[in-house]
C-alpha positions in Angstrom: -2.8 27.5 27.5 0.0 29.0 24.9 3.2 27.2 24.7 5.9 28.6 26.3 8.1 30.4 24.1 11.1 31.1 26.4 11.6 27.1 26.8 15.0 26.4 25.6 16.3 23.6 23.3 19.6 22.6 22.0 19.2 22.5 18.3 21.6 20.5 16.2 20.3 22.0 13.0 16.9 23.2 11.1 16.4 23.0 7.1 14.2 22.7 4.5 14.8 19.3 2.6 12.5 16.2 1.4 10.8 13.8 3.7 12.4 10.8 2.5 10.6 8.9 5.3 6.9 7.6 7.0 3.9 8.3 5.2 4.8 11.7 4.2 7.7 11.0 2.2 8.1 13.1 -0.8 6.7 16.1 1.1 8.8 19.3 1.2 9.4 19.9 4.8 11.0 21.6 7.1 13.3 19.6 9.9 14.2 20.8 13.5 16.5 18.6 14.2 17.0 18.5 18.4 20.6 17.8 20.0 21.3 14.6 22.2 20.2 11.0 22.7 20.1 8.8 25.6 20.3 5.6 23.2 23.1 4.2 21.1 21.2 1.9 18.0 23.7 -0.1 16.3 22.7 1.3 13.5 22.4 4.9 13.8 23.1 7.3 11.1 22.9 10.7 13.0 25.5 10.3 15.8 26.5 13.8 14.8 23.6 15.1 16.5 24.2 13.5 19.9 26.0 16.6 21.1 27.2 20.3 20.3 24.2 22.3 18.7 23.1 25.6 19.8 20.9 26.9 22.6 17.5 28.6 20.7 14.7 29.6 22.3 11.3 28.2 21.2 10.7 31.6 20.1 13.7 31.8 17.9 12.6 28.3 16.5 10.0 29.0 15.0 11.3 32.2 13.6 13.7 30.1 11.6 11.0 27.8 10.9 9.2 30.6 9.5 11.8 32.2 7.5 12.0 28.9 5.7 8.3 28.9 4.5 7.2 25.4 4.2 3.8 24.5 5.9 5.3 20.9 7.0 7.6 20.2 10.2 9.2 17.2 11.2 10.6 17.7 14.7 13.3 15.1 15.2 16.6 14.3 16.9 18.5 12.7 18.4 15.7 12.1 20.4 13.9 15.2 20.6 11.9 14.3 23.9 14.9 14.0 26.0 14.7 17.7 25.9 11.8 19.1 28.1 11.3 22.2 26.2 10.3 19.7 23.1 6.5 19.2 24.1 6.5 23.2 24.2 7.7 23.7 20.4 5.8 21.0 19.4 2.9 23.0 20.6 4.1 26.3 19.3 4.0 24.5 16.1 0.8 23.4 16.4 -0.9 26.7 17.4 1.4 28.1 14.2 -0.5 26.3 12.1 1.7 23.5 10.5 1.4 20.4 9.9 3.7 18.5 12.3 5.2 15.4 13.0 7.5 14.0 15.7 10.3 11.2 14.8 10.6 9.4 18.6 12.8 6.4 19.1 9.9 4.8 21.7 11.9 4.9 24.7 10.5 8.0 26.7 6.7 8.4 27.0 4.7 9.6 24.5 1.6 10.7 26.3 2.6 14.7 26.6 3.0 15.2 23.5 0.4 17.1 22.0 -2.8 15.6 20.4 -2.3 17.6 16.8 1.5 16.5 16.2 1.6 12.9 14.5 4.0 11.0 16.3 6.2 8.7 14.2 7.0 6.4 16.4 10.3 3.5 16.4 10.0 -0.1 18.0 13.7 -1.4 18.1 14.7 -4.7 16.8 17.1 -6.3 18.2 19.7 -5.7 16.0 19.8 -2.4 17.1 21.7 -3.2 20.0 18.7 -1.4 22.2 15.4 -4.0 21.9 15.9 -3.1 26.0 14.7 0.2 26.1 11.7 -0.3 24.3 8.5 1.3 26.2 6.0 -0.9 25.4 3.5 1.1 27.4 3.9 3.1 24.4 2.1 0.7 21.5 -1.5 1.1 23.7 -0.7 5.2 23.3 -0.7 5.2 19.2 -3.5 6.2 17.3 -4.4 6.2 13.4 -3.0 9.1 12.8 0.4 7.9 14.6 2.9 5.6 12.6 5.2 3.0 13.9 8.5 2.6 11.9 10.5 -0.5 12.8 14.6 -0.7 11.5 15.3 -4.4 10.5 18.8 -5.7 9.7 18.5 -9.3 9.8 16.5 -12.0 9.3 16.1 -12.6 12.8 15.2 -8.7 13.0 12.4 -9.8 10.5 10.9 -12.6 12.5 10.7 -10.4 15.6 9.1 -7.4 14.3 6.5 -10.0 12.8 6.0 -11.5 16.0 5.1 -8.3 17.7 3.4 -7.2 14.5 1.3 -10.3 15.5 0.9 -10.1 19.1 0.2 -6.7 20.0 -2.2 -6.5 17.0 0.0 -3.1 15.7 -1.5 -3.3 12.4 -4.8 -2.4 14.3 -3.5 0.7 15.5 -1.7 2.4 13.4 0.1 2.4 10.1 3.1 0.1 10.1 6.8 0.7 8.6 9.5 -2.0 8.0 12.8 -0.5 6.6 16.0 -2.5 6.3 19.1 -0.9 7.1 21.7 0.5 4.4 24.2 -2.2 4.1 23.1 -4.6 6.1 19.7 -6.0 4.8 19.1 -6.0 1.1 15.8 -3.9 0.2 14.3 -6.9 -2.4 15.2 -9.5 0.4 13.0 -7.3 3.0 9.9 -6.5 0.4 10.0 -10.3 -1.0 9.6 -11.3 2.9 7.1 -9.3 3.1 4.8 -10.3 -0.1 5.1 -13.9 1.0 4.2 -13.2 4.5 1.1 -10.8 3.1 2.1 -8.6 5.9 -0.4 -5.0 5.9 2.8 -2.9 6.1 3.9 -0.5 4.1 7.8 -0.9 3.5 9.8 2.2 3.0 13.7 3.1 1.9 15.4 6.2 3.0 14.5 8.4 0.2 17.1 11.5 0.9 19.5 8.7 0.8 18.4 7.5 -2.4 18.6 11.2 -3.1 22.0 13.1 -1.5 23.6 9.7 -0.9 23.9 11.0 2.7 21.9 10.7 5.9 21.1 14.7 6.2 18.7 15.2 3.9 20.2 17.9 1.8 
């Protein structure tokens, strides 16, 4: 069945940048970035995006999308599946031909989503002030092509994103992120942790921050 491309969205913004994050980083790509968020990380660097934006149609989505010509689409948020008409761009995309990804902070369920669309996927430590909402339904859901990114800001962050690294076998399912936040956890201390522990993780810094020295991208 076609998507539905009436569905409406509120869109914060969309634009072609860098993917400074997951295993496409470095990839031009273009970002659709969705309005609202029914979480509150400690941490979070796109609060701006938790309300305002404008009411597009899927349709008029991916006519911006198009105008932008980059083959690559990271549909993220906020948390872009707080918004029903998500699943239906995310399809759109799909049958559009691009290569797509979804950036998901793990609370809501990920099952709809649509098989093509590589789900990039956040456990939340609990320095992020929401280890609560957590749907850990979700981990048995991810497939190779899925990633799992997990935010660390501590020490103690560290120890509990190895535990459940352990326990639930994630390294199994999927490929693995640890990233320490700006500021709060110091990049060498994070990837000498991780040589001595000889986790199979892949450890990541924000790249378009390391870039524009902002959290945007651009």
């Amino acid at each position: 069945m076609a998507a539905d491309l009436s569905a409406k969205l509120r869109i914060t913004e969309i634009f072609h940048s860098i993917q400074g994050e997951s295993t496409r980083v470095g990839l031009p790509s273009i970002f659709v970035r969705l309005t609202g968020c029914p979480l509150r990380c400690d941490w979070c660097d796109t609060d701006y995006a938790f309300s305002g934006g404008e009411t597009m149609t899927v349709g008029t989505v991916l006519e911006k999308v198009a105008a932008l010509g980059c083959p690559t689409v990271c549909v993220t948020g906020g948390e872009p599946l707080a918004q029903k008409g998500c699943l239906e761009l995310l399809k759109a995309l799909c049958d559009a031909g691009y290569s797509v990804s979804l950036e998901t902070s793990g609370a809501l369920d990920i099952t709809p989503v649509d098989d093509r669309v590589s789900r990039v996927m956040d456990l939340k430590a609990p320095g992020s002030g929401e280890e609560a909402s957590n749907r850990w339904d979700n981990l048995a859901r991810l497939t190779p092509r899925d990633e799992l990114k997990l935010v660390l800001s501590s020490r103690e962050d560290y120890d509990w994103a190895v535990r459940q690294l352990r326990e639930h076998r994630l390294a199994e399912r999927c490929p693995i992120l640890f990233s320490p936040v700006q500021g709060q956890l110091a990049p060498e201390q994070l990837a000498q942790w991780i040589l001595e522990d000889r986790l199979p993780v892949r450890f990541q810094l924000q790249l378009h921050k390391i870039l524009w020295q902002d959290s945007k991208g651009r």
